[in-house]
C-alpha positions in Angstrom: 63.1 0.7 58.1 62.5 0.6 54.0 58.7 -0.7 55.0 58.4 1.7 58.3 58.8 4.5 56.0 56.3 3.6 53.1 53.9 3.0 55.6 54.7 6.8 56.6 54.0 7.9 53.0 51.1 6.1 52.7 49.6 7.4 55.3 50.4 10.9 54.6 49.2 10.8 51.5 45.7 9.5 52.7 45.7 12.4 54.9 46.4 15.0 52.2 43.4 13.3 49.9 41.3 13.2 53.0 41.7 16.6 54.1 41.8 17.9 50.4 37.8 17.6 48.9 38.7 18.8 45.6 41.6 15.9 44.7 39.1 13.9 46.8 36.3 14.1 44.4 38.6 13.7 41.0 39.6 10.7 42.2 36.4 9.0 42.8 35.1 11.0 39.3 38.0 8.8 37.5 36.8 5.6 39.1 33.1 6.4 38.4 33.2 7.4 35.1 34.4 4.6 33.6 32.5 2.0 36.1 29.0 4.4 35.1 29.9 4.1 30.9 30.6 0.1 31.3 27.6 -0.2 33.2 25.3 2.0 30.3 26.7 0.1 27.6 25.9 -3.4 29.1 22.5 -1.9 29.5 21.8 -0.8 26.3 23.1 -4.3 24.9 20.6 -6.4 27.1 17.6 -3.7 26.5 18.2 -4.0 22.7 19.0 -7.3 22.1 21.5 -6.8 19.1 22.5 -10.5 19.8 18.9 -11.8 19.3 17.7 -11.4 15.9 14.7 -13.2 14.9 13.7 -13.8 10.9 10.9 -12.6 9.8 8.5 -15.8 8.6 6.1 -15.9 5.7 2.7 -14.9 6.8 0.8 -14.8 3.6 -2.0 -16.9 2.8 -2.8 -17.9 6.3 -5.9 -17.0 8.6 -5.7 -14.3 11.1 -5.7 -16.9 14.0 -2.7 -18.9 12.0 -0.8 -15.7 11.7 -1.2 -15.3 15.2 0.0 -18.3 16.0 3.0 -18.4 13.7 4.1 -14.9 15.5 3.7 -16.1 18.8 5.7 -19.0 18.6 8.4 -16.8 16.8 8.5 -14.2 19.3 6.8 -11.8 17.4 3.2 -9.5 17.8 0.9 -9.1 15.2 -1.3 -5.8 14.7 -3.7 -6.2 11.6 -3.1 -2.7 9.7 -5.4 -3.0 6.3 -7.6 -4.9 4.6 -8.7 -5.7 1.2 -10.3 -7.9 -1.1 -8.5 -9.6 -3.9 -10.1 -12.4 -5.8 -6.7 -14.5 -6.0 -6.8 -14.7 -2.2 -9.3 -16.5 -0.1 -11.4 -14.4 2.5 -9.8 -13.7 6.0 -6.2 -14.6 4.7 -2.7 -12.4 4.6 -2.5 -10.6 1.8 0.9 -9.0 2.7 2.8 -7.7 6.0 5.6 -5.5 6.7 8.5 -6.1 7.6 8.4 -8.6 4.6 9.3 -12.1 5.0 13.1 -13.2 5.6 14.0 -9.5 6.6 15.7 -9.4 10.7 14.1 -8.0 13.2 14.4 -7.9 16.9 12.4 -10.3 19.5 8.7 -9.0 20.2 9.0 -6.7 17.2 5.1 -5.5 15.6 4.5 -7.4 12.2 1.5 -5.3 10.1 -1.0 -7.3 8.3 -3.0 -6.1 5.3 -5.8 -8.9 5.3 -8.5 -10.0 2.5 -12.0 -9.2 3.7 -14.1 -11.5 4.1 -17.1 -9.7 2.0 -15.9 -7.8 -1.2 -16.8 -4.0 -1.2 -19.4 -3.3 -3.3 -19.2 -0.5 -6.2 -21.5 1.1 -8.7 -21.2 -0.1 -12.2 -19.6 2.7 -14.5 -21.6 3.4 -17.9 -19.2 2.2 -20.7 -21.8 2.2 -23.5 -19.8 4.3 -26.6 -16.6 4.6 -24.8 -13.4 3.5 -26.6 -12.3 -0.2 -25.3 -9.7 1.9 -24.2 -11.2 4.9 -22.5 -13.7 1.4 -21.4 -11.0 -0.7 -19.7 -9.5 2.6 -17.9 -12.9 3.8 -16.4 -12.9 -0.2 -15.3 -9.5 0.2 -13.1 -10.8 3.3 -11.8 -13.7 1.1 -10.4 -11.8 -1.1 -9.3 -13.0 -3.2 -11.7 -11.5 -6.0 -13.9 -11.8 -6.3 -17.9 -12.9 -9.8 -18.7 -14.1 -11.2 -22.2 -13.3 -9.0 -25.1 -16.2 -10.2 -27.8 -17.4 -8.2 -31.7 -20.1 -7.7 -33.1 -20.9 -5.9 -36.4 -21.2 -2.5 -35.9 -20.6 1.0 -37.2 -18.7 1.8 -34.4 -15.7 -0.2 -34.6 -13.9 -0.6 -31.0 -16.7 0.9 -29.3 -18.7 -0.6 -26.4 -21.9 -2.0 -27.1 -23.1 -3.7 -24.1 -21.8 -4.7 -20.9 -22.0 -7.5 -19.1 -21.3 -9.6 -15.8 -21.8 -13.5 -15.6 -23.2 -13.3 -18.9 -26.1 -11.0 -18.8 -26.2 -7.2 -19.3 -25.6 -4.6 -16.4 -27.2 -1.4 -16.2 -24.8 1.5 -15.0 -25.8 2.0 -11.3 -25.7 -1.6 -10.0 -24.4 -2.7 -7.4 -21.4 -5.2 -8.3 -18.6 -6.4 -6.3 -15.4 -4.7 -6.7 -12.8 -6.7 -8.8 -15.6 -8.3 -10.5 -15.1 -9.6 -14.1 -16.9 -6.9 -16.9 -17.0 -8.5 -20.2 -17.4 -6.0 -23.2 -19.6 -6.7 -26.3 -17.3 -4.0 -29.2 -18.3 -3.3 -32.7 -16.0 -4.6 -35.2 -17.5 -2.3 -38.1 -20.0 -2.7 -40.9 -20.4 -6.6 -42.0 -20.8 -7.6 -45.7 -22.9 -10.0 -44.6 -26.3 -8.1 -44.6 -29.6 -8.9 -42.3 -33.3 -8.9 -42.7 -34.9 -5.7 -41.3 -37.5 -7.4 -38.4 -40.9 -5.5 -37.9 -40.7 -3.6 -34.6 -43.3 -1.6 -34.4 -45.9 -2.9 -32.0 -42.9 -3.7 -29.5 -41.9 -2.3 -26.5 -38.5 -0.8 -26.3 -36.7 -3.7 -24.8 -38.3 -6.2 -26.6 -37.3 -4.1 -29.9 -33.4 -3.7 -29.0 -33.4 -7.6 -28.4 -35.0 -8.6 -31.6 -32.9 -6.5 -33.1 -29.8 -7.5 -31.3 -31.0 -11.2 -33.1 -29.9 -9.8 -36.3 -26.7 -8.2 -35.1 -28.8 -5.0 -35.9 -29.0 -2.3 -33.1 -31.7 0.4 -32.1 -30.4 4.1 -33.0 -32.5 6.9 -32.8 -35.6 6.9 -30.5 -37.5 9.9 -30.8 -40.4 10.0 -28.4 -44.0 11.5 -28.8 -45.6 14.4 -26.6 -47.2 11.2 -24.5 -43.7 10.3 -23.2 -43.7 12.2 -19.9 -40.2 10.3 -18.1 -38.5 7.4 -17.9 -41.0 5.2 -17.2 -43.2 6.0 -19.8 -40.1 5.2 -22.5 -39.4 2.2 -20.7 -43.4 0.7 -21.2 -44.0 2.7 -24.7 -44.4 1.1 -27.6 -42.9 2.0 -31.3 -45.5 2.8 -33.9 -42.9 4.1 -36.8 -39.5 2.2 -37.7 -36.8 3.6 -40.6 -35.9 1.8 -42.3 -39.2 -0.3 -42.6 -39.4 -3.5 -42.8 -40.5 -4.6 -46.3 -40.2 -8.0 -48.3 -36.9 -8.6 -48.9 -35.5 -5.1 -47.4 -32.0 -5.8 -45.7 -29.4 -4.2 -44.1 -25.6 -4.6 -43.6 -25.1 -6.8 -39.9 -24.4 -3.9 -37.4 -26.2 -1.1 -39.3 -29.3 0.6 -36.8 -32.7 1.0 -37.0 -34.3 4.6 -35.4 -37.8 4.0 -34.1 -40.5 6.2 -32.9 -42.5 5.6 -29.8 -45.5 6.4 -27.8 -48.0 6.0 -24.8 -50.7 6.2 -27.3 -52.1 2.5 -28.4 -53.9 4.3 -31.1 -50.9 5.1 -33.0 -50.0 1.4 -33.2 -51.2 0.1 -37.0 -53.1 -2.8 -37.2 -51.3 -6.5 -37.3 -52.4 -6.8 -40.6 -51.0 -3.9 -42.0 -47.5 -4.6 -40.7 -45.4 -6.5 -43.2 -44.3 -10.3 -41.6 -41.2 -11.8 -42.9 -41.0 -15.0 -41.0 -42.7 -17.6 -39.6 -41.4 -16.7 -36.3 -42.2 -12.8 -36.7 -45.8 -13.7 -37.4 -46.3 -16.0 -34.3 -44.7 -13.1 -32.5 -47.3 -10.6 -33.5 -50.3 -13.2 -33.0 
């Protein structure tokens, strides 16, 4: 009778729910809800992976196709962001990547490469003749340049830049050189004590003057040009007809001091060889 009459309930009260759509629907909106949220949250898990860390391996040093390789194997992608060239790294390797090595990261995650070219860019050489060697070495950095030898020489300017130079000869300003190249610097230490014989110059080009007197750890100052000196050219094949001091028997100077010279187009201006005063041996076969 007990179960007869349960049944009874039952069944009215599946009647009432059927016939009635609102207590109907908040019914099925309490069995959904929950059912919908479990389902969403399983989903997110799987689509992110939070159980499936990978560590990030170390990269640099290796070739592209390396890299690639090490990624693939770990899961990961690679996408090659920069490049640059650094001389402590060999061409075509990782330089660096982000995320850095060690760090977690999730499974197919993108790893950015910033690689070493394989050619280094090339940039004009500054002019760092009379600059400070400080003012020198910061002009270098903004080059992208690096400082290399630091050597002296006597000279009245003392820390100044005499000459420039890369694998040990001199470089004009306005050459092409590779960036992070090596720049050694020739600075003046002041006057010397030690003193120099004067060398006849005149009768020499310009070049050939500022290296003979660059033998004495003497230097060229002044060069006043004649009305025959029309550009650069013309200074560059002139010769020098008039020296101060001049070279005389026994005339010296203190190492580092400089001689100004006077030049010209004009051979005419040129004295004779034997009116120019010869000090050595070696100045007089230069003259002959």
């Amino acid at each position: 009778m007990n179960s007869e009459k349960s049944s009874n309930i039952i069944r009215k009260i599946y009647r009432f729910i059927v016939h009635h759509i609102l207590i109907r629907n908040i019914i099925l909106a309490c069995l959904i809800v929950p059912a919908g949220t479990l389902l969403i949250i399983l989903s997110l898990k799987l689509y992110t992976r939070h159980s499936e860390e990978l560590t990030v391996p170390d990269l640099s040093r290796m070739t592209l196709e390396g890299a690639r390789a090490k990624a693939t194997s770990e899961q990961l992608q690679i996408v090659v962001f920069d490049s640059v060239f650094l001389t402590d790294f060999d061409p075509g390797t990782v330089v660096d990547h982000y995320p850095k090595p060690g760090l977690k990261v999730k499974r197919h995650r993108k790893i950015f490469l910033t690689m070493n070219a394989m050619n280094p860019e090339r940039v004009p050489m500054p002019d760092l003749v009379s600059l400070t060697f400080r003012q020198a070495k910061a002009r270098l950095e903004s080059f992208s340049l690096k400082l290399g030898e630091v050597t002296y020489e006597p000279d009245i300017g003392i820390n100044l830049v005499l000459r420039q130079k890369l694998h040990g000869k001199e470089i004009q300003p306005g050459d092409s050189v590779s960036k992070g190249s090596y720049i050694n610097l020739v600075l003046g230490k002041g006057l010397s004590d030690e003193l120099s014989l004067i060398p006849v110059l005149t009768g020499l080009r310009l070049e050939e003057a500022k290296t003979k007197a660059a033998d004495r750890y003497l230097r060229i100052g002044g060069i006043l040009d004649d009305n025959t000196i029309e550009n650069e050219e013309d200074r560059t094949n002139a010769w020098i007809y008039q020296q101060r001091p001049e070279a005389a028997p026994e005339s010296m100077l203190p190492m580092g001091s400089s001689i100004d010279v006077w030049i010209t187009m004009d051979s005419t201006k040129i004295p004779a060889k034997d009116t120019l005063t010869i000090k050595t041996d070696e100045e007089k076969a230069l003259l002959d």
